[in-house]
MIVEX-309903 format. One record per atom (N, C-alpha, C): residue in three letters; x, y, z. Coordinates in steps of 0.1 Angstrom, whole numbers, plus 2048, in hexadecimal, padded with zeros to 3 digits. Atoms other than C-alpha are relative to their C-alpha. Example, Ala and Ser with C-alpha at 12.3 -4.5 7.8 and 13.67 -1.06 7.14 Angstrom:
ala8097F4800/ala87B7D384E/ala80980C800/ser7F77F5800/ser8897F5847/ser7F880B808/
END
This chain:
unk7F680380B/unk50C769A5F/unk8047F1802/unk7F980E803/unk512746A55/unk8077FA7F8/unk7F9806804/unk52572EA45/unk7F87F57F7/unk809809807/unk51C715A2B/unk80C7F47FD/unk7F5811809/unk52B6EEA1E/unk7F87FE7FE/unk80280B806/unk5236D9A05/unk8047F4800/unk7FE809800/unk5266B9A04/unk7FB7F27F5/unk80580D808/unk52669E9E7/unk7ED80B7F9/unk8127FA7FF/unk5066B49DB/unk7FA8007F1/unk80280380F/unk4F66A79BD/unk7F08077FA/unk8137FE804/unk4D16B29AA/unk7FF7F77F1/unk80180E80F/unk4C469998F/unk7EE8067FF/unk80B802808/unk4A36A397B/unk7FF7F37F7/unk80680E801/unk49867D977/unk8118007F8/unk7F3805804/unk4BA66E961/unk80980D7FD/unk7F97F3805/unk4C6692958/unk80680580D/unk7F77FC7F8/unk4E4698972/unk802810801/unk7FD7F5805/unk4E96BE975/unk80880780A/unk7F87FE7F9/unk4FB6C4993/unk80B7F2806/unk7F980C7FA/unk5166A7999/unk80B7FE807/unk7FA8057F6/unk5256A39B8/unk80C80F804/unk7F87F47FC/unk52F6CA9C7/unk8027FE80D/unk7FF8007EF/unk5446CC9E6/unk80880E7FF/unk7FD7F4800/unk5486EF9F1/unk7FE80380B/unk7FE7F57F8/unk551704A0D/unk7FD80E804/unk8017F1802/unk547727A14/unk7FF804809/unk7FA7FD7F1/unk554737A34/unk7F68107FF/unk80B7F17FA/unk539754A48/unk80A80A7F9/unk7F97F2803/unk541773A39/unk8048077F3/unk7FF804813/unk54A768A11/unk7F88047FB/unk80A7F9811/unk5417799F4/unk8067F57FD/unk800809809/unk53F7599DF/unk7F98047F2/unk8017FE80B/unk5387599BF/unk7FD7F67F5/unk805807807/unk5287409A5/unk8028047F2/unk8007F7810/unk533748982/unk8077F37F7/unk7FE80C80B/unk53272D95F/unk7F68017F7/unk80D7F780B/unk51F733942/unk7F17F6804/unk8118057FF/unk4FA72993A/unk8027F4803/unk80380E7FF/unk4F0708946/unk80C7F4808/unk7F380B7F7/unk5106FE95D/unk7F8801808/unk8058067F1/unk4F86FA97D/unk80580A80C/unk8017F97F6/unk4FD71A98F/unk7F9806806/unk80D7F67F8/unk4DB728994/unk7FA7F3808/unk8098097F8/unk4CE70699F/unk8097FE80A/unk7F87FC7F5/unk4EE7069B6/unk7F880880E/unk8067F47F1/unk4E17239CB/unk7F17FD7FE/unk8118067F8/unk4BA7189C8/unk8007F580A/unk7FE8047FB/unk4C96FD9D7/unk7FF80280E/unk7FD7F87F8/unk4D770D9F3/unk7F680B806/unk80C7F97FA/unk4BA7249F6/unk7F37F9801/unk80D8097FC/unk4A17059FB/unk7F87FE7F0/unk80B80280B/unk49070A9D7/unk7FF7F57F8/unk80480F803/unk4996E99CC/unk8087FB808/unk80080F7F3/unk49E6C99E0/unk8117FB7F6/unk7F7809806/unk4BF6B89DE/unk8007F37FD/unk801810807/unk4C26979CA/unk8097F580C/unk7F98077F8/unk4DF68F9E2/unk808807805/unk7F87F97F9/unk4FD69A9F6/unk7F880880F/unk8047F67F3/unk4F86B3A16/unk80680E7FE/unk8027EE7F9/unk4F46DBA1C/unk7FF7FF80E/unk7FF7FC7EE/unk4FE6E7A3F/unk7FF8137FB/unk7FB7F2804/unk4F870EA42/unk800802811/unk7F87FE7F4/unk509719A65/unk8027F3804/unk80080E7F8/unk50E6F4A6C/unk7F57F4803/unk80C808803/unk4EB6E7A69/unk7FE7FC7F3/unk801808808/unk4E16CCA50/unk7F38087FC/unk80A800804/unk4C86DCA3D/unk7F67FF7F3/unk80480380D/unk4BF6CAA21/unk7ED7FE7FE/unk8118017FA/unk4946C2A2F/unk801810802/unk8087F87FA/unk4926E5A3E/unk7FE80B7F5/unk8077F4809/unk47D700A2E/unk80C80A7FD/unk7F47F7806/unk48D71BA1D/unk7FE80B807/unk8007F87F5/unk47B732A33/unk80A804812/unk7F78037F2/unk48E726A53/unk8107FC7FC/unk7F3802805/unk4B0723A3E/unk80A809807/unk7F97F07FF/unk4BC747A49/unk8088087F5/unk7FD7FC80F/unk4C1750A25/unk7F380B7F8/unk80B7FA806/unk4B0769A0F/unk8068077F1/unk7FF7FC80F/unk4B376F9E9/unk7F980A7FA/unk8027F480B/unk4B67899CF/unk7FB7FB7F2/unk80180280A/unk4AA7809B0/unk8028097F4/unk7FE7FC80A/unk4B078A98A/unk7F180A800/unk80F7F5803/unk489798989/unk800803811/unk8067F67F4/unk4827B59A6/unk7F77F8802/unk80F8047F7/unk4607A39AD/unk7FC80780A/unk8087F77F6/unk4537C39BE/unk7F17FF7FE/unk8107FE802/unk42E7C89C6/unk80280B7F9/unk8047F3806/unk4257E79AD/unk7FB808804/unk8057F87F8/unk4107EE9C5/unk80180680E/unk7F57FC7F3/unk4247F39E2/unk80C80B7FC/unk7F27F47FD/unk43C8119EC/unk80A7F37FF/unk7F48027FD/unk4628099F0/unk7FF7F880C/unk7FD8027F2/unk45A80AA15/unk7F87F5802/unk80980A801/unk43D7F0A0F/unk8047F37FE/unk7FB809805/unk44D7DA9FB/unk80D7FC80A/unk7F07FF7F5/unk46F7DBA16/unk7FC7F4806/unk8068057F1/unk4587D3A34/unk7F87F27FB/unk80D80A801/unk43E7B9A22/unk8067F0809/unk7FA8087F6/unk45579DA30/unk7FE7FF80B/unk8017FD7EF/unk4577AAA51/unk7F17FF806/unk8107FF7FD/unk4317AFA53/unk7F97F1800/unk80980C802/unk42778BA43/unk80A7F980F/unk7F78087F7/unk44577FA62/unk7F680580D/unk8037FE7F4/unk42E790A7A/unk80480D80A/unk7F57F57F9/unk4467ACA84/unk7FA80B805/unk8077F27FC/unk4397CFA96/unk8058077F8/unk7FC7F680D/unk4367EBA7F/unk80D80B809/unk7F57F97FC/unk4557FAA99/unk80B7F87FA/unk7F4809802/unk46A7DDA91/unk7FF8027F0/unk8017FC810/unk45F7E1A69/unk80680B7FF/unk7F77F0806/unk466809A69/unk80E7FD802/unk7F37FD802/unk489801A76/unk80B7FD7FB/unk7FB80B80B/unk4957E3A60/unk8028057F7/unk8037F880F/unk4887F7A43/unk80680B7FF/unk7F77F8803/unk498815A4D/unk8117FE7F9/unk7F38037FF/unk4BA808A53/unk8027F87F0/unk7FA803809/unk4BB7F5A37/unk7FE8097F1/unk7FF7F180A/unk4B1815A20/unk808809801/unk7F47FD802/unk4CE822A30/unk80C7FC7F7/unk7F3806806/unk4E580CA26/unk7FE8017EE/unk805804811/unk4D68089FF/unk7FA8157FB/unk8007F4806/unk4D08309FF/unk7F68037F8/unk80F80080C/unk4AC82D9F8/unk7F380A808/unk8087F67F5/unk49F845A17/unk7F880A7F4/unk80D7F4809/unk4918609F9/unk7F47F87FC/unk80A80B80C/unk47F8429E4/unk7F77F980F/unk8048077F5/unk46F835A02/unk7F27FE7FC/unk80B7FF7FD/unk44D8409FC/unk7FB7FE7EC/unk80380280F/unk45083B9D2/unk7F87F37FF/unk80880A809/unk43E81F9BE/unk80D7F97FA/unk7F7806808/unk4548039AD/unk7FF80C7F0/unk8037FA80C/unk449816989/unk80A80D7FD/unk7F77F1803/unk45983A992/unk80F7F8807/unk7F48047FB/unk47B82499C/unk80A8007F0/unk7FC805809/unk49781D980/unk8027F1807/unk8018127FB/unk4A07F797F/unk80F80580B/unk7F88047F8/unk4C27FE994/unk7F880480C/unk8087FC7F2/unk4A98109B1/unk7F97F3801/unk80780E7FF/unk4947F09AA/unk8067F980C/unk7F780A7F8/unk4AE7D99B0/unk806801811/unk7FC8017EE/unk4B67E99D3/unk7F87FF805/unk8098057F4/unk4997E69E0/unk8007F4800/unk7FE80E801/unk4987C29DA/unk80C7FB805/unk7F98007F0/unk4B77C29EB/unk7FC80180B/unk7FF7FB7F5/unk4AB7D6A04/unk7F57F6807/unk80B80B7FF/unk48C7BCA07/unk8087F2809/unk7F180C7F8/unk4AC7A3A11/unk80280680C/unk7FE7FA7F7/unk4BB7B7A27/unk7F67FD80F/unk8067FB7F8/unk4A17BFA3D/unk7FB7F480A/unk80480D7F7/unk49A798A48/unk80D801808/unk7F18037F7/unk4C2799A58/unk8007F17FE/unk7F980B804/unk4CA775A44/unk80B7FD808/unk7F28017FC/unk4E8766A50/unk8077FB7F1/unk7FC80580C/unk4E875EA27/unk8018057F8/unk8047FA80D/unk4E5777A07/unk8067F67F5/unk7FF803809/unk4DD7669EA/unk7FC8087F5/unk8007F4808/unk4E077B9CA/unk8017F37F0/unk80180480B/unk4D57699A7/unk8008077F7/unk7FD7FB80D/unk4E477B988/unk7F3810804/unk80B7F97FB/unk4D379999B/unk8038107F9/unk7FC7F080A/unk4E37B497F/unk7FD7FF7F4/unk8007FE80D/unk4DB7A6961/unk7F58057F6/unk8097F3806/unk4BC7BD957/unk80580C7FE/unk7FF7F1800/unk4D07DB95E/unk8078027F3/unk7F87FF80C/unk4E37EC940/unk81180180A/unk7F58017FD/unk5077F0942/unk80580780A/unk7FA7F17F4/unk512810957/unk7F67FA809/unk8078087F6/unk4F67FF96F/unk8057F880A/unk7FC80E7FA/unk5027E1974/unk810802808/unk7F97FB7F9/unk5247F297D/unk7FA80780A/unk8027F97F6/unk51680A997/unk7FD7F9807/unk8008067F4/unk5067EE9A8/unk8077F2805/unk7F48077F7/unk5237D69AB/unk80380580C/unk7FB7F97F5/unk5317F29BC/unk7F680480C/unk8078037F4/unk5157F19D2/unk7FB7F6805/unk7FE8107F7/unk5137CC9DC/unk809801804/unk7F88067F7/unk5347CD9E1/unk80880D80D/unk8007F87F7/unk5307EB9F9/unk7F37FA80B/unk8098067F5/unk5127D6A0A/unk8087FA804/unk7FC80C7FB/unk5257B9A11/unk80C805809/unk7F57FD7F5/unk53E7CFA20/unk7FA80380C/unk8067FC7F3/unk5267DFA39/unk7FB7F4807/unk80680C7F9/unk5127C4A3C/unk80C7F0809/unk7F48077FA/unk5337ACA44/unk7F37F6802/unk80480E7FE/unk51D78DA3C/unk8007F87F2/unk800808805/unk51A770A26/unk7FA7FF7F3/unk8067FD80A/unk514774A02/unk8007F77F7/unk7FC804809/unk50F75D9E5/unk7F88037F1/unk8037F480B/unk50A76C9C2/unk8037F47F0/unk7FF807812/unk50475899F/unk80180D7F5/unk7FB7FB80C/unk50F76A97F/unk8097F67F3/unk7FA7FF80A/unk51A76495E/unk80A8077F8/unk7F77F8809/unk52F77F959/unk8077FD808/unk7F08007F8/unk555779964/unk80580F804/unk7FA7F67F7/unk55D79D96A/unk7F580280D/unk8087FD7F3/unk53E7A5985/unk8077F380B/unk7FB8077F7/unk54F781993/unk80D807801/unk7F17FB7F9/unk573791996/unk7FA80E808/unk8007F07F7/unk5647B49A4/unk7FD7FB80C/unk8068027F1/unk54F7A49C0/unk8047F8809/unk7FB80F7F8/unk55F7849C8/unk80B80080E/unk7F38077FB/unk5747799E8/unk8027F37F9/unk7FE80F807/unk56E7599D8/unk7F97FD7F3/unk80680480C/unk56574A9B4/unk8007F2801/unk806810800/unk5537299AF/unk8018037F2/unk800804811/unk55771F987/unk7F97F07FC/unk808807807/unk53E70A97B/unk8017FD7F3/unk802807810/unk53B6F4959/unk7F77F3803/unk80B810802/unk51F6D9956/unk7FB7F980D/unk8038037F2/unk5156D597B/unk80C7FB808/unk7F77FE7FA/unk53A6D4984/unk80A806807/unk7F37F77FA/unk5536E8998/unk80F7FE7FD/unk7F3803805/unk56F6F0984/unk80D80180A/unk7FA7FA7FA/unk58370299C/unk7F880B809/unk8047F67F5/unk58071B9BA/unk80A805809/unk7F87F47FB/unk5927399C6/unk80080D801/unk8017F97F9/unk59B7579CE/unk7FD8097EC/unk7FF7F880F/unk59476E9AA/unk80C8037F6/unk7F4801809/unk5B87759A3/unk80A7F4803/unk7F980D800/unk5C77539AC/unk7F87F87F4/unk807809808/unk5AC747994/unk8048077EE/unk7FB7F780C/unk5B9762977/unk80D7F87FE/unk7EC802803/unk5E175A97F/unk8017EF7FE/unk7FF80D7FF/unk5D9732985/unk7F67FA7FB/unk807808802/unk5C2724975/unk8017EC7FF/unk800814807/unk5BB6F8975/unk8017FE7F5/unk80480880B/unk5B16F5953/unk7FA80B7F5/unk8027F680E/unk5A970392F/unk7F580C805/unk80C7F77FA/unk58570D93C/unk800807807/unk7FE7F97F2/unk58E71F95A/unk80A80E7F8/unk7FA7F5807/unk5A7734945/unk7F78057F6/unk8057F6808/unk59373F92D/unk7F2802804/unk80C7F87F8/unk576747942/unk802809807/unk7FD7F37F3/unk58675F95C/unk8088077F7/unk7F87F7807/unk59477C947/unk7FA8087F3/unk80A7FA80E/unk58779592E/unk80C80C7FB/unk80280B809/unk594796916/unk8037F4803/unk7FE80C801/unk596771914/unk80A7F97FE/unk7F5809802/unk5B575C917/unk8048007F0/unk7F9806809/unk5C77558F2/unk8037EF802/unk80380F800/unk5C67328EF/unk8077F97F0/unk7FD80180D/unk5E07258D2/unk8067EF804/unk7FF80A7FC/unk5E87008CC/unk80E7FF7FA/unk7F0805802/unk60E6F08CD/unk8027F6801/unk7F780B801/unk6266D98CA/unk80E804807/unk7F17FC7FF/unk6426D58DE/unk80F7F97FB/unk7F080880D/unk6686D18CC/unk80580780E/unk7F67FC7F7/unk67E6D28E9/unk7FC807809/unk8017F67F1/unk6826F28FD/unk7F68097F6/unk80C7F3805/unk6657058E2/unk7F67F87FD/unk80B80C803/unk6456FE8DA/unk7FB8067EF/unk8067FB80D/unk63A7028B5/unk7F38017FF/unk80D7FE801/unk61970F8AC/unk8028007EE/unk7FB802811/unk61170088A/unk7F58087FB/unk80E7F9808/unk5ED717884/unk80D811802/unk7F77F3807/unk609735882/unk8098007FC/unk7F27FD809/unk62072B866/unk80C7F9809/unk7F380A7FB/unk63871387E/unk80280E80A/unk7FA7F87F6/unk63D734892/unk8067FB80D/unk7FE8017F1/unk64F7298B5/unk80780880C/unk7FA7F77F3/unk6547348D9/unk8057FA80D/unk7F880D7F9/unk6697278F1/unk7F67FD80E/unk8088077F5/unk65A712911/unk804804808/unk7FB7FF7F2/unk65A71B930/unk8037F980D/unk7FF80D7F7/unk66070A94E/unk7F97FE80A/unk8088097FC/unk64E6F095D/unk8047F780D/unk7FD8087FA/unk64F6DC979/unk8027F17FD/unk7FB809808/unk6496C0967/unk7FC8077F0/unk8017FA80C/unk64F6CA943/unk7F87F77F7/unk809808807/unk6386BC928/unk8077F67F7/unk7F7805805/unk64A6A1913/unk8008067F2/unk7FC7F880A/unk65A6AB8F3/unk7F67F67F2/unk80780680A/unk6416A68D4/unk7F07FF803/unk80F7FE7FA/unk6226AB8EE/unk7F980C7F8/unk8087F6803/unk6036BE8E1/unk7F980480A/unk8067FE7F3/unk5FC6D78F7/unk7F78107F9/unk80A7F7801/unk5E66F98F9/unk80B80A806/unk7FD7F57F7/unk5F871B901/unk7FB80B802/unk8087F37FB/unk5E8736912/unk806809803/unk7F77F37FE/unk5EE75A911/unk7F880B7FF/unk8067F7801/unk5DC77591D/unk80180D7FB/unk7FE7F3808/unk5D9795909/unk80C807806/unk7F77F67FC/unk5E97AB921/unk80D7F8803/unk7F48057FF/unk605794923/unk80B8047F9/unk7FB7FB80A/unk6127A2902/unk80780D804/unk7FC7F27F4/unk6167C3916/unk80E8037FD/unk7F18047F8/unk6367B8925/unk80D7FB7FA/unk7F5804808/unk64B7AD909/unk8097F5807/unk7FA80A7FE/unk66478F90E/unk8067F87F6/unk7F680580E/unk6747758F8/unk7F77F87F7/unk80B800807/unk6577688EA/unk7F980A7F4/unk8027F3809/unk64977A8C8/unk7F77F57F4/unk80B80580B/unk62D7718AF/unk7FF80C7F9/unk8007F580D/unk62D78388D/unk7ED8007FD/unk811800806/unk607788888/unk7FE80F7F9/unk8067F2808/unk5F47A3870/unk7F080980B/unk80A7FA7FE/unk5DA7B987F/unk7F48037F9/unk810804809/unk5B17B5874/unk7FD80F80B/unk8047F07F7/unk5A47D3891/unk80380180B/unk7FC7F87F2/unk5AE7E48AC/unk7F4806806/unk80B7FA7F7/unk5977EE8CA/unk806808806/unk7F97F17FB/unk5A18118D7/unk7F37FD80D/unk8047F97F2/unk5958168FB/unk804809809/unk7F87F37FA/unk5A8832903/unk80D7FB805/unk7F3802800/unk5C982B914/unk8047F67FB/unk7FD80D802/unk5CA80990D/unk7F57FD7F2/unk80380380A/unk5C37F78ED/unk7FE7F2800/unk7FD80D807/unk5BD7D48DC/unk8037FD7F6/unk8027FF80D/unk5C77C78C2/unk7FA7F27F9/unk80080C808/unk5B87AA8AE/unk8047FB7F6/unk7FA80880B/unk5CE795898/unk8047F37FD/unk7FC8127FF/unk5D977588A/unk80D8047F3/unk7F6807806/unk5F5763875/unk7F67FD7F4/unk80C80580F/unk5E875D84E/unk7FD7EF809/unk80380F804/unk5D373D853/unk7FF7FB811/unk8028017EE/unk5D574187A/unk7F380680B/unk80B7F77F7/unk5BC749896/unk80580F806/unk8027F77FA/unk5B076B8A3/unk8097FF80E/unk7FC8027EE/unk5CC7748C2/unk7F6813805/unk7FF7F47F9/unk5C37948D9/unk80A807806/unk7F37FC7F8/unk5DE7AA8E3/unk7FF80B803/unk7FE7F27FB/unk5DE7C98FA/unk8098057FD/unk7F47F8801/unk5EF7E28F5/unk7FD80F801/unk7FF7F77F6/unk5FA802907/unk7F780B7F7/unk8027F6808/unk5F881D8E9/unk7FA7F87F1/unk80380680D/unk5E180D8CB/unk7FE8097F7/unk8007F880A/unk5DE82C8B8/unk8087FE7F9/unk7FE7FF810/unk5F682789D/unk7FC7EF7FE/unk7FC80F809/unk5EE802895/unk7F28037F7/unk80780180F/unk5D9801875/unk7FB7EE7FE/unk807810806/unk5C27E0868/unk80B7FA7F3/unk7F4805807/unk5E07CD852/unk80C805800/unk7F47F97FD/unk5FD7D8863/unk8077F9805/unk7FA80D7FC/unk6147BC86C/unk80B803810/unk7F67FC7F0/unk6227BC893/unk8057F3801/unk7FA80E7FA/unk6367A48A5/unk7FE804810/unk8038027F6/unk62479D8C7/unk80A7FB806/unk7F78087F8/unk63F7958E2/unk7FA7FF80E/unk8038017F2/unk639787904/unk80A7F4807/unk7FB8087F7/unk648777922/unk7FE7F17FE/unk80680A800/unk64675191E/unk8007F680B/unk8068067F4/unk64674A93F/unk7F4800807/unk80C8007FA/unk626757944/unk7F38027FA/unk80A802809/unk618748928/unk7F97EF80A/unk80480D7F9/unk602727937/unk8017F87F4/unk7FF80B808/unk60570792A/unk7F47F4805/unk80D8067FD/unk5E86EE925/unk7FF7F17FB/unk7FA80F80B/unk5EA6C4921/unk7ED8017F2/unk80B806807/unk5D36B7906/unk7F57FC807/unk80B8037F9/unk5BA6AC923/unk7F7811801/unk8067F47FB/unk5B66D492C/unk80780380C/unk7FB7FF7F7/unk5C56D194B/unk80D806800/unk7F27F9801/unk5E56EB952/unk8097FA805/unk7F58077FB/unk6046E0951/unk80B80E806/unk7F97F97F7/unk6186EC96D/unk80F7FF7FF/
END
């Protein structure tokens, strides 16, 4: 089990910058986590990291060794990929061991790697199957279990659910993040979806454009976000996002009819006549407070206990608002959303939250 830093760590395909300048930490033992939509620079992040491309600049240490020259083989890392890449023609137990075997290993030291890690992944029946008679989540564990079986001091895991269907890709969250328990070592995991980052994460890395927006713990990154992008990436539904003006101690929102709500407080407060951004997550509405938006209702999403509703102000954007009991609200039915406005966020014109 090791440890990893960054340092200053750039990649440049000839003038095309795409990772620019990551400094990161990741302490033995971390579930980390890589999550920003298409094309922010998180898969080439971890190929990085796993040797598969050369860095442009900066330094990789993994336990403390510089290893930006050494092979990826001698890294002590081993990745999961999005495609199984099983032999077809190989068993479970074939495919486990082939590692071990091209490493040289005795077929004692192979059966017991392979067993043990068929314990842990719960693949002891499938042992002697063919990739073909597998479903894709049996797949996918053996290709785990393919990891495993080297004893990394690294797991690298690249968007390694997104073949499965839905009910899938749940089940085996909940089984990464019952590996990482057993296993008690070093995980780093790219995704695009922000909930599989809040299930699995001790830590979230947030990526935009070969940047690091922010990084933290999953729900420090929900309740605090830096900046517009950071809030309306961690959260499903999705942040509300309405724009204001502040008049004194309220701020007016002029895309709902002048509607206003009072401001909350700031350490430093925004100046009066500033255009700012205020954020309000659905379930915020919940909780009622002194805050209140008159909007009409377009549809309601029934999920059983809990509801949403989607509505706007004539001439205003779409808000989302939970809510406990949605069964009587009806499509053109005029509510008045109330919430706390202390624990609405507030956002300057750059993006950046104002505290």
């Amino acid at each position: 089990m090791s440890g990893l830093s960054l340092r200053n760590v750039r990649k440049s395909y000839g003038a095309a910058e795409v990772i620019k300048g990551v400094d990161l930490d990741i302490d033995a033992g971390e579930f980390v986590v890589f999550v920003g939509p298409s094309g922010c620079g998180k898969s080439t992040l971890l190929r990085m990291i796993a040797g598969l491309e050369d860095i442009t600049a900066g330094t990789l240490t993994i336990g403390g060794k510089v290893v930006n020259e050494v092979d990826p083989s001698q890294r002590g890392i081993a990745m999961v990929f999005q495609s199984y890449a099983l032999y077809p023609h190989m068993t479970v137990r074939e495919n486990m061991g082939f590692a071990l075997r091209f490493a040289g290993k005795s077929k004692d030291e192979i059966a017991a790697q392979v067993a043990e890690a068929a314990r842990i992944l719960e693949l002891g029946p499938l042992l002697d199957r063919k990739p073909k008679d597998l479903s894709g989540g049996q797949r996918q564990r053996v290709a785990i279990g393919r990891a495993i079986v080297r004893h990394p001091d690294v797991f690298l895991f690249d968007e390694p659910l997104s073949n499965l269907d839905a009910e899938l890709r749940v089940h085996m969250r909940i089984e990464i993040a019952r590996l990482h328990k057993e296993l008690a070592t070093t995980i780093i995991y790219v995704t695009h979806d922000q909930v599989e980052a809040m299930t699995l994460a001790n830590k979230i890395v947030v990526l935009r454009d070969g940047i690091v927006e922010q990084v933290g713990a999953p729900l420090t990154l929900y309740d605090d976000p830096d900046n517009l992008f950071v809030a309306g990436f961690i959260g499903s539904p999705k942040m509300n996002f309405l724009k204001g003006r502040v008049d004194s101690a309220r701020i007016t929102l002029p895309e709902f009819a002048g509607q206003s709500i009072p401001l909350g407080r700031f350490s430093v407060p925004p100046d009066n006549g500033a255009e700012v951004t205020v954020g309000i997550r659905p379930e915020t509405f919940k909780r009622g407070g002194d805050a209140k938006l008159d909007l009409v209702v377009e549809i309601v999403e029934h999920l059983g206990d809990e509801s949403y509703a989607y509505a706007r102000q004539a001439g205003g954007q779409v808000m989302t608002i939970a809510v406990n009991d949605g069964r009587a609200l009806r499509p053109g039915q005029t509510i008045s959303a109330t919430f706390d406005p202390t624990k609405a966020l507030l956002f300057a014109q750059s993006g950046r939250r104002i505290r």
